[in-house]
C-alpha positions, 0 to 999 in steps of 0.5 A: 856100143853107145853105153860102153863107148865112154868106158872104153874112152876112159879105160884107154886114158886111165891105162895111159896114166897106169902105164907112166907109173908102171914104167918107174917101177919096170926100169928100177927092177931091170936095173936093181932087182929092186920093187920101189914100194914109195913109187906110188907115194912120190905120185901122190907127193906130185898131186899134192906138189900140184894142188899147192902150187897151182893155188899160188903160182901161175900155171906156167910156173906151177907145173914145171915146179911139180915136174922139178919137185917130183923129180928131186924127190926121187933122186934124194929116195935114192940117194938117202935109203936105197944107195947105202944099202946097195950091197946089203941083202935084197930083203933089206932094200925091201924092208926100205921101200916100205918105210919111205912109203910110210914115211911120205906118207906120214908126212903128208898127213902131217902137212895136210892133216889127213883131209884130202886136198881138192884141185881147186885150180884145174889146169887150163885146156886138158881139164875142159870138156869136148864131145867125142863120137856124141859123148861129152868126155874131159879133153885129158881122156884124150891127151893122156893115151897120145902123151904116154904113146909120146913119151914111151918112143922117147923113152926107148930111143934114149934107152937105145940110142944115146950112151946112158941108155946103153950104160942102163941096158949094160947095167940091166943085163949085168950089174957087177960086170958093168961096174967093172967095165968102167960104167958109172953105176951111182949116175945109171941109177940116179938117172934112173930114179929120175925118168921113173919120177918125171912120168910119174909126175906126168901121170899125176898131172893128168890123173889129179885132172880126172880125179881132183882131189889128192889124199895120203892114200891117192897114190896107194891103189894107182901104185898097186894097179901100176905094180900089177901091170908092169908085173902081168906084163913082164917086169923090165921089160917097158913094153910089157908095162906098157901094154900091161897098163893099156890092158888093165885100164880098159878092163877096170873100166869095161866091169863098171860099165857092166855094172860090177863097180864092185869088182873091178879092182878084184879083177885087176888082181885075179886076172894077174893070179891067173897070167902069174899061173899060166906064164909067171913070166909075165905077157913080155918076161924073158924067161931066166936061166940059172947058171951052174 
C-alpha cells in the first residue's frame, strides 16, 4: 500500500487537472453540439502565457495575466472562427476546430522555435514539497483536487442560480427555442468560452507546476485525455466530466505503479471503447430520443 499510495496521490491530482479541461469541452457541446477540438491548444497557450510572464513579471502580476490572456483568447476563437459559422453545417465547424488547433499551434512554434520552454520560476508555495502519510509529494498534488471540488460547486450554483445559468440550460436544451424566447445567445456562448478557458488556464497553472516544461504539443495528450473523460462520463453533463476525469487520472497513474508505463495512455483509450460499447451514452449521458 505504501508503494502505491504516491500513484493514488497523483492519480487524484492529475484527475483534478483532467477535469478543469473536461468541463470546457462539456459546456461547449451542451450548448453548440460542437467538440472544441483547440481546447487543448488554449491549455497549452496558458502554460506558455504562464513561463513567459512569470519570468518578467512579478507573481502577483503574472498570474492574473495568464488567467486574462487565456481568457481572451477563448472569447476572440469564438468570436472569429465558430460565430460566423453558427448556421453553417456541423462538419463545418468541425473542420474549424481543427484548423485553429493547427494554427495556435503554428504559432507557438513560431514564437518558441519549437523548443520546449521550461517553467523557469515555479509559483511560490504549491510548487514546494511536503510529507503526506511518509511520502514527499508537491503541495500542488494536494491543492488541484480541493480547487477543482471548489470550482465545480461555483460552476453548478452559477449554472443553476443566477439568470445566465438559466439562459445556458435554456440554450443546452433548445437552442432555436431559446433564441426565440428572447435569450441573447452571442452572449450565452461567449460567456460560455469563457468559463471553459478561465478552468482551463487554471489547470495549466497547476499542471505547468507538476510538469514544467511547456511544448507546442503540451496541450495535445491533456486535451485528448480530458475530451476522453468528459465523453466516458456523458458528454454535457459536468458531473460526468468530473468524475470521468477523477476516474481516468487515477487509473493512468494506478498502471505506472504497476509498472506498465507503457500502457497507460492505451488504457485510457480502451477503457472508453469498452464504456462506449456498453453504454454509448457515457457513465452520466442522457439517453436522446428522436422525435418523429
Amino acid at each position: 500500500m505504501q508503494e502505491i499510495l504516491p500513484y493514488l496521490i497523483n492519480g487524484v491530482s492529475v484527475g483534478g487537472q483532467y477535469a478543469l479541461i473536461a468541463i470546457g469541452y462539456t459546456l461547449v457541446y451542451g450548448i453548440l453540439r460542437l467538440i472544441n477540438f483547440a481546447h487543448g491548444d488554449v491549455f497549452m497557450v496558458a502554460g506558455l502565457v504562464m513561463v513567459y510572464t512569470t519570468t518578467a513579471l512579478p507573481m502577483y502580476v503574472a498570474l492574473p495575466l495568464v488567467l486574462i490572456a487565456t481568457v481572451v483568447l477563448g472569447f476572440v476563437i469564438e468570436r472569429v472562427a465558430y460565430k460566423p459559422l453558427r448556421t453553417a453545417p456541423r462538419m463545418s465547424l468541425m473542420i474549424s476546430a481543427i484548423g485553429v488547433s493547427y494554427l495556435i499551434q503554428n504559432l507557438a512554434f513560431y514564437i518558441t522555435g519549437g523548443v520546449p520552454q521550461p517553467v523557469t520560476v515555479p509559483i511560490p508555495w504549491i510548487s514546494e514539497n511536503v510529507l503526506l502519510f511518509g511520502q514527499s509529494t508537491k503541495r500542488v498534488t494536494l491543492v488541484t483536487p480541493v480547487l477543482t471540488i471548489l470550482l465545480v460547486v461555483g460552476l453548478v450554483y452559477l449554472i443553476n442560480h443566477t439568470r445566465m445559468g438559466m439562459a445556458m440550460r435554456a440554450a443546452a436544451k433548445d437552442f432555436e427555442t431559446a433564441q426565440l424566447m428572447g435569450i441573447k445567445i452571442n452572449a450565452v456562448i461567449s460567456v460560455t468560452f469563457v468559463i471553459g478557458s478561465f478552468l482551463a488556464a487554471v489547470g495549466a497553472l497547476l499542471y505547468f507546476t507538476n510538469y514544467p516544461s511547456v511544448g507546442i504539443t503540451s496541450g495535445a495528450m491533456p486535451g485528448l485525455k480530458a475530451f476522453v473523460a468528459a465523453v466516458f462520463g456523458g458528454i454535457g453533463s459536468i458531473p460526468g466530466a468530473v468524475v470521468g476525469a477523477f476516474i481516468i487520472g487515477l487509473c493512468e497513474e494506478l498502471i505506472k505503479g504497476l509498472g506498465y508505463t507503457t500502457f497507460s495512455d492505451a488504457f485510457t483509450f480502451a477503457l472508453l471503447i469498452v464504456v462506449l460499447c456498453v453504454r454509448p451514452t457515457g457513465l452520466f449521458g442522457e439517453k436522446v430520443t428522436d422525435k418523429v
